[in-house]
C-alpha positions as CSV (number, residue, x, y, z in Angstrom):
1,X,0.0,0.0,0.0
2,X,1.1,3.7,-0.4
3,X,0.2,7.0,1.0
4,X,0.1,10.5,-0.5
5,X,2.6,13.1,0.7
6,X,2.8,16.7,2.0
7,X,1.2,19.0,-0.9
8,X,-0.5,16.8,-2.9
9,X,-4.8,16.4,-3.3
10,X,-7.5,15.5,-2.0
11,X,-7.9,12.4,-4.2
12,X,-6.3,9.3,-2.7
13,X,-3.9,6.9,-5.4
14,X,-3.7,3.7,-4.2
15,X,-0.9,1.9,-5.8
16,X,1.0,-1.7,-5.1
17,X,4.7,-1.1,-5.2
18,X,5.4,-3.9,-7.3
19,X,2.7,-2.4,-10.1
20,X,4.5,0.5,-10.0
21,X,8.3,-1.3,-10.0
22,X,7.2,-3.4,-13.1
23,X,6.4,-0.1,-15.1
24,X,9.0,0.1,-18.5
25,X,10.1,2.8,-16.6
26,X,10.6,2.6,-13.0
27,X,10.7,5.3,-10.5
28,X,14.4,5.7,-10.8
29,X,13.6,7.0,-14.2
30,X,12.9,10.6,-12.6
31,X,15.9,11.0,-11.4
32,X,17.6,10.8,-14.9
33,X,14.6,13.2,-16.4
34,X,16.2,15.7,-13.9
35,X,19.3,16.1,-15.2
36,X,20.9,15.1,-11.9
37,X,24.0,12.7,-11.8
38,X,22.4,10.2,-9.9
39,X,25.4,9.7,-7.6
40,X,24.7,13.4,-6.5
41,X,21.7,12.4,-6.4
42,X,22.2,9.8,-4.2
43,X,25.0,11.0,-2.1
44,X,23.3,14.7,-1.2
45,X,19.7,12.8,-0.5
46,X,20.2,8.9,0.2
47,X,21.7,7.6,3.7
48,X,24.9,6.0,3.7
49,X,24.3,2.7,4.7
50,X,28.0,0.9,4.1
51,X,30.5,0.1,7.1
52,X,33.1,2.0,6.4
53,X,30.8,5.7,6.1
54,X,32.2,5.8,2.5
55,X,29.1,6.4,0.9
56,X,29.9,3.2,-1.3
57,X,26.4,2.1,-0.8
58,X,23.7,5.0,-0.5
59,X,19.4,4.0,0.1
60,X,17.0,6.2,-0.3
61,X,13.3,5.2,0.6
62,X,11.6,5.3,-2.9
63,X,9.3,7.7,-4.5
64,X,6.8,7.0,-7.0
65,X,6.8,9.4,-9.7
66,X,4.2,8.1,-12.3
67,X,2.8,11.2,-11.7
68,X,4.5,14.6,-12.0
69,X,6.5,15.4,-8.4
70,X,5.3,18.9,-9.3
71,X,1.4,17.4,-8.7
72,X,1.2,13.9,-6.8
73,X,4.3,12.5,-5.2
74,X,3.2,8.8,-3.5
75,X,5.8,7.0,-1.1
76,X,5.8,3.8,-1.4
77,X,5.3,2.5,2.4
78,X,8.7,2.0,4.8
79,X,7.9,-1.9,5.4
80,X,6.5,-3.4,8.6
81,X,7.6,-2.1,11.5
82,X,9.2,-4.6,13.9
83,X,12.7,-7.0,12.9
84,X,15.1,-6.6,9.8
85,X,16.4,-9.6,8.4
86,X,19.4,-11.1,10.6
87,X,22.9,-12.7,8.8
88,X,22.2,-15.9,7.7
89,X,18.6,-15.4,6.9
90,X,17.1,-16.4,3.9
91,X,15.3,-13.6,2.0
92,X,13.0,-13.0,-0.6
93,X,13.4,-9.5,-2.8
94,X,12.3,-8.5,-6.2
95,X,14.6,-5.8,-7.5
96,X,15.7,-4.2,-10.7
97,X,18.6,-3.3,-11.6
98,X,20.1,0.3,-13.5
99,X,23.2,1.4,-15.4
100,X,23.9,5.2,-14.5
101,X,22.4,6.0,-17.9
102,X,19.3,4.2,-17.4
103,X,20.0,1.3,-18.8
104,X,18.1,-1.7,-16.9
105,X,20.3,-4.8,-17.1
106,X,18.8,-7.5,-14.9
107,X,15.0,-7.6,-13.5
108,X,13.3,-10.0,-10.7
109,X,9.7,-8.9,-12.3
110,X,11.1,-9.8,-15.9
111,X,11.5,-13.5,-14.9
112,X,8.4,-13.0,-13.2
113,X,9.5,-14.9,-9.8
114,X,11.3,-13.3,-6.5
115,X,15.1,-13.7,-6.1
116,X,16.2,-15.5,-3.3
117,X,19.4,-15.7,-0.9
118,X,21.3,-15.8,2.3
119,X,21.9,-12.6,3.1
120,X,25.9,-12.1,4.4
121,X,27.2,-15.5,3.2
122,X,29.3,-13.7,0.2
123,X,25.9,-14.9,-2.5
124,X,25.3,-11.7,-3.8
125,X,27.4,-8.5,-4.7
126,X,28.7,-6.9,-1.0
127,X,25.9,-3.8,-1.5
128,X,23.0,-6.3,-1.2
129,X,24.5,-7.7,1.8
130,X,24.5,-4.5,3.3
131,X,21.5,-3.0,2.2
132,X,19.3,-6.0,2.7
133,X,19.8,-5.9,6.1
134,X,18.5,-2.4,6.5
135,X,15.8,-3.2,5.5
136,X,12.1,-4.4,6.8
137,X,9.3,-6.5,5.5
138,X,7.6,-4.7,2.6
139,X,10.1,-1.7,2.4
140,X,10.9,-0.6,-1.3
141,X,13.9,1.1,-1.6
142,X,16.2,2.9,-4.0
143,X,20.3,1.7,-3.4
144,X,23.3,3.1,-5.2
145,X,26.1,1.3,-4.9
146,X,29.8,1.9,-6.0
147,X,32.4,-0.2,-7.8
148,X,34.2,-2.0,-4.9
149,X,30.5,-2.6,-3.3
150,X,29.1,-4.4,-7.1
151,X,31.2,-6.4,-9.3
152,X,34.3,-4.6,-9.3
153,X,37.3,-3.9,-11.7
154,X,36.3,-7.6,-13.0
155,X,32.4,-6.2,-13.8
156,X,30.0,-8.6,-15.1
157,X,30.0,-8.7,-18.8
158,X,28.4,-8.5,-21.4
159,X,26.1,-5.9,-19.2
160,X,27.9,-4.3,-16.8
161,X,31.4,-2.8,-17.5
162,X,34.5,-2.5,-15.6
163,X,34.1,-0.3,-12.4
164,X,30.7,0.6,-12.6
165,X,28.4,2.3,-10.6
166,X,25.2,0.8,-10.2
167,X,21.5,1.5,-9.1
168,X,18.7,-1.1,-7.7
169,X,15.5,-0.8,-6.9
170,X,14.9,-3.5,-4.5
171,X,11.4,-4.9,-2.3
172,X,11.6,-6.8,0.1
173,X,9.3,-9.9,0.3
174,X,10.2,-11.6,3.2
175,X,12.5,-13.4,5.2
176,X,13.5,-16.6,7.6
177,X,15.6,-17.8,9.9
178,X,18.7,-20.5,8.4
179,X,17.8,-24.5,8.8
180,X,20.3,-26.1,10.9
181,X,18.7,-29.3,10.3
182,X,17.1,-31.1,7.3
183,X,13.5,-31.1,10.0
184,X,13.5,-27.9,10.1
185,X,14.2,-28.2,14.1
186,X,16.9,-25.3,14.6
187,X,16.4,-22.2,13.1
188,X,19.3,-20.1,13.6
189,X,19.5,-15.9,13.0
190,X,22.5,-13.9,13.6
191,X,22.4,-10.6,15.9
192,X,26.2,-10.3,15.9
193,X,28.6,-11.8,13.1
194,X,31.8,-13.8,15.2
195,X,35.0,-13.7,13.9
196,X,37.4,-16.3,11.9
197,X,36.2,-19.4,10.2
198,X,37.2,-21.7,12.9
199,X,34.1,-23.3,14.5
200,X,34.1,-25.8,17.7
201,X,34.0,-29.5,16.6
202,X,32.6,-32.6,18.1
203,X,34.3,-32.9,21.8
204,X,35.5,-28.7,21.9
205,X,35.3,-26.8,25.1
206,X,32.9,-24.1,25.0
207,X,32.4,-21.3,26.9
208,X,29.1,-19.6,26.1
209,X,26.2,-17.4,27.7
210,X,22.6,-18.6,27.4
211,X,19.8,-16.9,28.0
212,X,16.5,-19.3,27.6
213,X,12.9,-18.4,26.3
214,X,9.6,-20.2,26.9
215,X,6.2,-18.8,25.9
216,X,8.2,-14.9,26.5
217,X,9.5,-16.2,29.9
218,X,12.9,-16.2,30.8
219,X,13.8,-18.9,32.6
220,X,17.2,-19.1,31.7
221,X,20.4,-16.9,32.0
222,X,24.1,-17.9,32.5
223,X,27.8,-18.2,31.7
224,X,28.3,-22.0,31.3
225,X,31.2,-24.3,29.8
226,X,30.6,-27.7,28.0
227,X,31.7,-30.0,26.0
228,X,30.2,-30.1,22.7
229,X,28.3,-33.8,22.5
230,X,27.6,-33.4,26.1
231,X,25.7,-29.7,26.6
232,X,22.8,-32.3,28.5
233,X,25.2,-32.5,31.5
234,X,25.1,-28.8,32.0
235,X,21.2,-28.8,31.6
236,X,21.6,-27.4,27.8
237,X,19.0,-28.6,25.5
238,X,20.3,-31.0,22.3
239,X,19.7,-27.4,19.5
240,X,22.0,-25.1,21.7
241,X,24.4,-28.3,21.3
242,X,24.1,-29.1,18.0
243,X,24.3,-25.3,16.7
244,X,27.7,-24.9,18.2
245,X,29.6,-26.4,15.2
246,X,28.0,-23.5,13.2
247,X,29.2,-20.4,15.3
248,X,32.7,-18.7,15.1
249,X,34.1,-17.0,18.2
250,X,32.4,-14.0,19.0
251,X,28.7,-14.9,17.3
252,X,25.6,-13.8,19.2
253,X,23.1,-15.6,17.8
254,X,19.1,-16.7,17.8
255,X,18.5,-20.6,18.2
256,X,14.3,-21.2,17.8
257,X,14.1,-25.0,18.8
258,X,11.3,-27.6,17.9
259,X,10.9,-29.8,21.2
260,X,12.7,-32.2,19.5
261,X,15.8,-30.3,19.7
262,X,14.5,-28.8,23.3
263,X,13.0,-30.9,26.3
264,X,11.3,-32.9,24.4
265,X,8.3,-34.6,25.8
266,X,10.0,-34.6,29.5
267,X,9.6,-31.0,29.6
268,X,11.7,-29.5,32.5
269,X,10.6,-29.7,35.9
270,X,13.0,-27.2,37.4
271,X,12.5,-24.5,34.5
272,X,8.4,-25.0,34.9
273,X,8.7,-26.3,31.0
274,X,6.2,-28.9,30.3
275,X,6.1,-31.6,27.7
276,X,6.7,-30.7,23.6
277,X,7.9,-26.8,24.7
278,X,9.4,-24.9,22.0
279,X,12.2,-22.9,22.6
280,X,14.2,-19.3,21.8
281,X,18.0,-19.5,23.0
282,X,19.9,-16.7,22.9
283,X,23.4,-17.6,22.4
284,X,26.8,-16.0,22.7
285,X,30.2,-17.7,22.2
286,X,32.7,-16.6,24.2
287,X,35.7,-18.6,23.9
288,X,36.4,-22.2,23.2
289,X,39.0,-24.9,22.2
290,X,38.6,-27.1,19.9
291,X,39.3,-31.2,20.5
292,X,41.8,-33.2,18.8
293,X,40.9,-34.0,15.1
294,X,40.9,-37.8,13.8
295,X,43.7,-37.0,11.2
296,X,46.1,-35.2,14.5
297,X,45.9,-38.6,16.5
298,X,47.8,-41.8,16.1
299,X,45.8,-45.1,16.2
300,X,46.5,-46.0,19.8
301,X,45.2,-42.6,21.4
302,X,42.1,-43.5,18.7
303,X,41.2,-46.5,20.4
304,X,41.8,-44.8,24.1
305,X,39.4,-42.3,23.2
306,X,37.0,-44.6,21.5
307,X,36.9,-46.8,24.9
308,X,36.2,-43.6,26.5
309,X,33.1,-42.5,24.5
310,X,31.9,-45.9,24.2
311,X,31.7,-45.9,28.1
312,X,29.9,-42.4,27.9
313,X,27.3,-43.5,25.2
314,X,26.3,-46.2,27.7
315,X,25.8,-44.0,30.5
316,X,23.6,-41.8,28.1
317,X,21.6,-44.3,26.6
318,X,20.7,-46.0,30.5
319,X,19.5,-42.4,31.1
320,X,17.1,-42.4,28.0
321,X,19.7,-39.4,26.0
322,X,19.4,-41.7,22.6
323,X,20.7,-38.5,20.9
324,X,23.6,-38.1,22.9
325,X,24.5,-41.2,23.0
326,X,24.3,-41.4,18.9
327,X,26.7,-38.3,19.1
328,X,29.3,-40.9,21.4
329,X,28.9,-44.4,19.3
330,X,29.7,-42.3,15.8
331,X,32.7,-40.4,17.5
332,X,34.1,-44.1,17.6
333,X,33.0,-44.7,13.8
334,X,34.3,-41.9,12.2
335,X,38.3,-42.1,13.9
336,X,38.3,-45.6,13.3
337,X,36.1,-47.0,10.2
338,X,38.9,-45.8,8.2
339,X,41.8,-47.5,9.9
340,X,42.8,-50.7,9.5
341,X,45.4,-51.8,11.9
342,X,49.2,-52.7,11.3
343,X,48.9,-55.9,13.5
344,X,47.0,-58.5,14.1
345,X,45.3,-57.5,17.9
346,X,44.8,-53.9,16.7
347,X,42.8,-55.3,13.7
348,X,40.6,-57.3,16.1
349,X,40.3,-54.4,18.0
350,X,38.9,-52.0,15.8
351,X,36.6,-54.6,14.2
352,X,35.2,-55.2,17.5
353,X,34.5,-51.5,18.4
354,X,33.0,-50.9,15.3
355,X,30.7,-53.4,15.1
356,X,30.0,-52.2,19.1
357,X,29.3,-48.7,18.0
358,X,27.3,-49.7,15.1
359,X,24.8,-52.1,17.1
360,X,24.6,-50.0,19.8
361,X,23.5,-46.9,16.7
362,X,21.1,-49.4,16.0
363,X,19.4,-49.5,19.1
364,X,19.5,-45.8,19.7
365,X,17.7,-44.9,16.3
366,X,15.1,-47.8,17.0
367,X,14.4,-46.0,20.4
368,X,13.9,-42.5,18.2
369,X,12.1,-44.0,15.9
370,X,14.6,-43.4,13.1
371,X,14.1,-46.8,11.2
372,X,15.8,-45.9,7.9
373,X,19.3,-45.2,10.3
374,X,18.6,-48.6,12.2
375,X,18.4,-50.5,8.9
376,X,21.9,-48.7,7.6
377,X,23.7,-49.4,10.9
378,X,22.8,-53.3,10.9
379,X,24.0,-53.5,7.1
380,X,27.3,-52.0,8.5
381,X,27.2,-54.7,11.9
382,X,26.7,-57.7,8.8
383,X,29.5,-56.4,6.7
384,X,31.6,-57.3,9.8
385,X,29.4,-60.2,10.9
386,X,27.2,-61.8,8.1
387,X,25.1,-63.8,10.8
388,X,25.1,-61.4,14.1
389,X,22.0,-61.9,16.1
390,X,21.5,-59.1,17.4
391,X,21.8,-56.7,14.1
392,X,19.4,-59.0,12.5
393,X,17.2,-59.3,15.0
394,X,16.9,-55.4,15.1
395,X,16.6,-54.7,11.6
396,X,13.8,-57.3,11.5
397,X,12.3,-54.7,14.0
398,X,12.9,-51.8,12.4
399,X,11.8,-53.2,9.2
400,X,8.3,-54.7,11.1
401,X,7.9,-50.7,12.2
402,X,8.4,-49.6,8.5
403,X,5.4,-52.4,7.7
404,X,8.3,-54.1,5.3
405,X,6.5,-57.4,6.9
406,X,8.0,-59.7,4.0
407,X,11.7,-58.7,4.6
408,X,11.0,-58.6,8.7
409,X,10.2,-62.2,8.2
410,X,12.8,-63.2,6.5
411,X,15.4,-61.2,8.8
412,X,13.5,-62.9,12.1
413,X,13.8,-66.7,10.5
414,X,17.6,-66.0,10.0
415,X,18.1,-65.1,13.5
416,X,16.2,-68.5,14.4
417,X,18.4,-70.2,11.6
418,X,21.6,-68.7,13.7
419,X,19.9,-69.6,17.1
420,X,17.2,-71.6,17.4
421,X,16.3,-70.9,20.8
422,X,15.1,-67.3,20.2
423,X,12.3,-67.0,21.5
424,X,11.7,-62.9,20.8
425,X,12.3,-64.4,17.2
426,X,9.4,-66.7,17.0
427,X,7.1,-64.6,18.6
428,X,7.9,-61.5,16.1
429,X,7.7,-64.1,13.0
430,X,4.1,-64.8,13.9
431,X,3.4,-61.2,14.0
432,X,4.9,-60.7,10.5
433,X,2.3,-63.7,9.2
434,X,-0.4,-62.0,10.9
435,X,0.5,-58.7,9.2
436,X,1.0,-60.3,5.9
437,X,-1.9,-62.1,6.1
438,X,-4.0,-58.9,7.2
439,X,-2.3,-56.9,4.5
440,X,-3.3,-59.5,1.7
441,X,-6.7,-59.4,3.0
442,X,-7.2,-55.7,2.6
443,X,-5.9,-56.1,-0.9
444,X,-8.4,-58.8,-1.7
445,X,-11.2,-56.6,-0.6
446,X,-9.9,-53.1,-2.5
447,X,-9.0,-55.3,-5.7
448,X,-13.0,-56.7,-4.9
449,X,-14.5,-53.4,-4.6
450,X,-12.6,-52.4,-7.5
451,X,-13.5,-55.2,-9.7
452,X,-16.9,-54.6,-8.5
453,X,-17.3,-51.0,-9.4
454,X,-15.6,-51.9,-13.0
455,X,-18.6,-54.8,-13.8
456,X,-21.1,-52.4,-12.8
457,X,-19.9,-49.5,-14.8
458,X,-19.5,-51.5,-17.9
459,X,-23.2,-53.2,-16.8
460,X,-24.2,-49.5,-16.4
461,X,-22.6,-48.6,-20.1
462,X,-24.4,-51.4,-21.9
463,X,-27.8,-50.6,-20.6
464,X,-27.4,-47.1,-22.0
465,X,-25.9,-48.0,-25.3
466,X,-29.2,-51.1,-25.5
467,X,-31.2,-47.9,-24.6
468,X,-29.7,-45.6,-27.3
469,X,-30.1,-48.6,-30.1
470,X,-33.6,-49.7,-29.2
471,X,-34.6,-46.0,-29.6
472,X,-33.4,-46.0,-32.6
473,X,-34.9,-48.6,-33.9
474,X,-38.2,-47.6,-32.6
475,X,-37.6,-44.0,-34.3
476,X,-37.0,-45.9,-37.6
477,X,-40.5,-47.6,-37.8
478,X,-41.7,-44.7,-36.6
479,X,-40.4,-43.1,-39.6
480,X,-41.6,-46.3,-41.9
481,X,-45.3,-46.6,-41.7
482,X,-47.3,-44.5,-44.6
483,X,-50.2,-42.9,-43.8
484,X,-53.1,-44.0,-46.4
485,X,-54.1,-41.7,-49.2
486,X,-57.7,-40.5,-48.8
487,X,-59.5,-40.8,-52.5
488,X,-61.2,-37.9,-53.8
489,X,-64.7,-39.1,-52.5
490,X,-62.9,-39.6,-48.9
491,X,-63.7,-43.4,-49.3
C-alpha cells in the first residue's frame, strides 16, 4: 500500500509497489529526467548505509513518480515495522537493476519470480548484503552502490562494465531464519557476526552465555562451559548443542528450537517447561578450544578415546539421551572405520568397536524411531558379521515398524536359523504372518471393490448403449409406416 505526501490532493492513489516497479520505466527514471547525476543524487539525499561511512552504498526510501513530483508525489510505504532480516537469513526481494544512464540490465519482475538468498554469506554483490539488512518487510527502496561494493574492476560482462556504478530498486518480500537441520528443528539468525572461520567440533570446550525463552518467559540466563556432544550434562538442551559447530568465536546468535531439539516430551521440571515446549535461546560464544581431530591422532590414542566414548554413550543411553549417545557411538566410527590396523590384535580391536558402536547406533535410532538409520547401521554390523543376532534381530524390527513385513520375516527366521532358541524371534515371526496375512486381506477386498465397481460401470454402459439402439430402432419404424391416401370421395 502507499500513501500521498505533504502537498498533494484530496484524491487518494492507491498503488501496489510492485505495479509500480514493473512499469517500463521505473521510478528511478525521474531521477535521470532531472538532469541530476544520480550519484549526487544519491550521495546529497540517500543515507549512507556501508560500514566504512564511505558512501559506497547509498538508500533512499523510494518515491513514485508516475505522476508529475510537481502534482502527486506517493511513497511507497517504509515496510512493517518490527525486525530486519538477521545474517544468515534467507530472504525473498524482487529488484531491478540500472546502469547510471538508465539502462536496466537485470530484473526480478522480468523473470516474473522473486530472487532469493542468504543474506551475508558472500551470494550476492557486498551492496545487497549490506542494504538488505537495513531493511524491513515490505520496504521498497532505491540503493546506489559503487564499484568496490558491485562487481568490481572484473564487472559482469556483457552488461555491466568495468568499475561501474550501479543502481537497484529492490522490495523486500520476506524473510526466515537459516535451517540447521534437514527437520527444520533449529532455526538459527545472527544478531552479531563472530569472527574467523574456525568453528568448535565434536568434543570442543565451549564457553558460552545462554539466556532461555519459553512462551516470552525467561527462565534461563548464565555463563556456562561444556563440552560439545555433552551440553545435556550442564542442563543445555540437544539445538543449543548441536548449533555450536555452526558459530565462530564472538557470534551472538538466535536458536528457535522444535521440542525435539528442546526438552522434548519430559519438559523441564526445574524451569516450569512442560512436555513438547518450544524454545528461543539466545546464544553467545565466548571462547572455546577445539578437540583433537581424527587426522592429528595416532591409532593408539584413537582407540583410548573410543573406549572412552563408548563408556559415555552407555551411561547416556541408560538415562534415556538416545541422541547423545548417537553423538558418542559415531565419534568411535568416524576415527576408526577408516583405519585398518598394522597388527593382528589392533585389527581385532577396531573390528570389535565398530561393530559395538554400530549395534549400539542401531538400538538408539530404534528407540527415536529413526528406522531408515537402524536398517543402515545393521547392514554395517553384517559387513563385519554376516550372521550377528543381534543386528538382525533389530533390523527385523525396524523393518516390522516400517510395515516391510516380508523382509521382517525373512530377517526374524535367519536369527532362528543362527539360534534356534530365540524366543523374541518366533514370537515376532508370527506377527509378520499376521500382518502379511491382514495386509493381503485388505488387498483382496480393494481389488473386490474395484472389480466390482468396474462390472457395474461396464453393466451401467451397456444398458445405456441397449437404450440408445432400441430407440433408434423404434424411431425408424416410426419413420416407416405410410399414412393412407384419402381418395377424392374420402372413401
Amino acid at each position: 500500500m502507499v500513501q500521498h505526501m505533504k502537498g498533494t490532493s484530496n484524491k487518494r492513489e492507491i498503488l501496489g509497489s510492485r505495479a509500480c516497479m514493473s512499469g517500463e520505466m521505473s521510478s528511478l527514471q525521474d531521477i535521470f529526467s532531472t538532469n541530476q547525476c544520480p550519484t549526487t543524487f544519491f550521495t546529497s539525499q540517500g543515507t549512507d548505509v556501508s560500514p566504512k561511512s564511505d558512501r559506497g552504498v547509498c538508500k533512499k526510501h523510494v518515491l513514485n513518480l508516475c505522476s508529475p513530483p510537481t502534482s502527486l508525489q506517493i511513497v511507497k510505504h517504509h515496510g512493517v515495522e518490527g525486525e530486519r532480516p538477521m545474517i544468515g537469513d534467507r530472504v525473498f526481494v524482487h529488484y531491478t537493476g540500472r546502469l547510471l544512464n538508465g539502462k536496466k540490465f537485470d530484473s526480478s519482475l522480468d523473470r516474473k519470480e522473486p530472487f532469493v538468498f542468504n543474506l551475508g554469506k558472500g551470494q550476492v554483490i557486498k551492496a545487497w548484503d549490506i542494504c538488505v539488512c537495513s531493511m524491513q518487510k515490505g520496504e521498497v527502496c532505491w540503493m546506489l552502490c559503487k564499484p568496490e561494493y558491485a562487481y568490481g574492476s572484473a564487472g559482469s560482462p556483457p552488461k555491466v562494465s568495468a568499475n561501474a556504478t550501479l543502481l537497484f530498486e529492490i522490495e523486500l518480500l520476506s524473510f526466515r531464519g537459516e535451517e540447521l537441520t534437514e527437520d527444520g528443528g533449529i532455526v538459527r539468525r545472527i544478531k552479531a557476526k563472530g569472527e574467523g572461520y574456525n568453528n568448535p567440533n565434536e568434543g570442543a570446550t565451549v564457553q558460552v552465555h545462554v539466556q532461555g525463552w519459553c512462551g516470552g518467559r525467561l527462565f534461563d540466563s548464565r555463563d556456562v562451559t561444556f563440552t560439545v556432544g555433552e551440553s545435556d550434562d550442564v542442563g543445555i538442551p540437544l539445538g543449543v548443542d548441536r548449533a555450536m559447530e555452526k558459530m565462530q568465536k564472538g557470534e551472538c546468535c538466535l536458536l528457535y528450537l522444535k521440542p525435539k531439539y528442546a526438552y522434548g516430551k519430559e519438559g523441564k521440571k526445574e524451569y516450569d517447561i512442560g512436555s513438547n515446549a518450544e524454545l528461543l535461546y539466545e546464544v553467545t560464544l565466548n571462547n572455546f578450544e577445539k578437540a583433537r581431530e581424527s587426522w592429528e591422532m595416532d591409532l593408539n590414542e584413537k582407540l583410548e578415546r573410543a573406549l572412552l566414548v563408548k563408556q559415555k554413550g552407555t551411561q547416556y543411553f541408560k538415562a534415556g539421551r538416545y541422541s547423545y549417545a548417537v553423538i558418542q557411538y559415531q565419534q568411535m566410527v568416524n576415527w576408526l572405520e577408516m583405519e585398518g590396523g598394522t597388527q593382528r590384535e589392533q585389527h581385532q580391536n577396531i573390528q570389535a568397536l565398530l561393530l559395538v558402536a554400530h549395534l549400539n547406533l542401531a538400538l538408539c535410532y530404534l528407540r527415536l524411531r529413526e528406522y531408515s538409520q537402524t536398517v543402515e547401521n545393521c547392514n554395517k554390523v553384517m559387513e563385519l558379521d554376516p550372521e550377528n543376532e543381534k543386528a538382525l534381530y533389530r533390523r527385523g524390527e525396524a523393518r516390522l515398524l516400517r510395515n516391510e513385513f516380508s523382509l521382517a520375516l525373512v530377517d526374524f527366521r535367519q536369527v532362528l536359523r543362527v539360534n534356534s532358541f530365540n524366543s523374541a524371534a518366533r514370537s515376532q515371526i508370527l506377527i509378520c504372518q499376521k500382518k502379511i496375512q491382514e495386509h493381503n486381506e485388505r488387498d483382496k477386498k480393494i481389488y473386490a471393490n474395484m472389480f466390482q465397481r468396474f462390472a457395474e460401470h461396464d453393466a451401467k454402459v451397456c444398458r445405456i448403449k441397449r437404450k440408445k439402439e432400441e430407440s433408434g430402432i423404434s424411431d425408424q419404424n416410426k419413420q416407416g409406416i405410410k399414412r393412407p391416401r384419402l381418395s377424392q370421395d374420402g372413401s
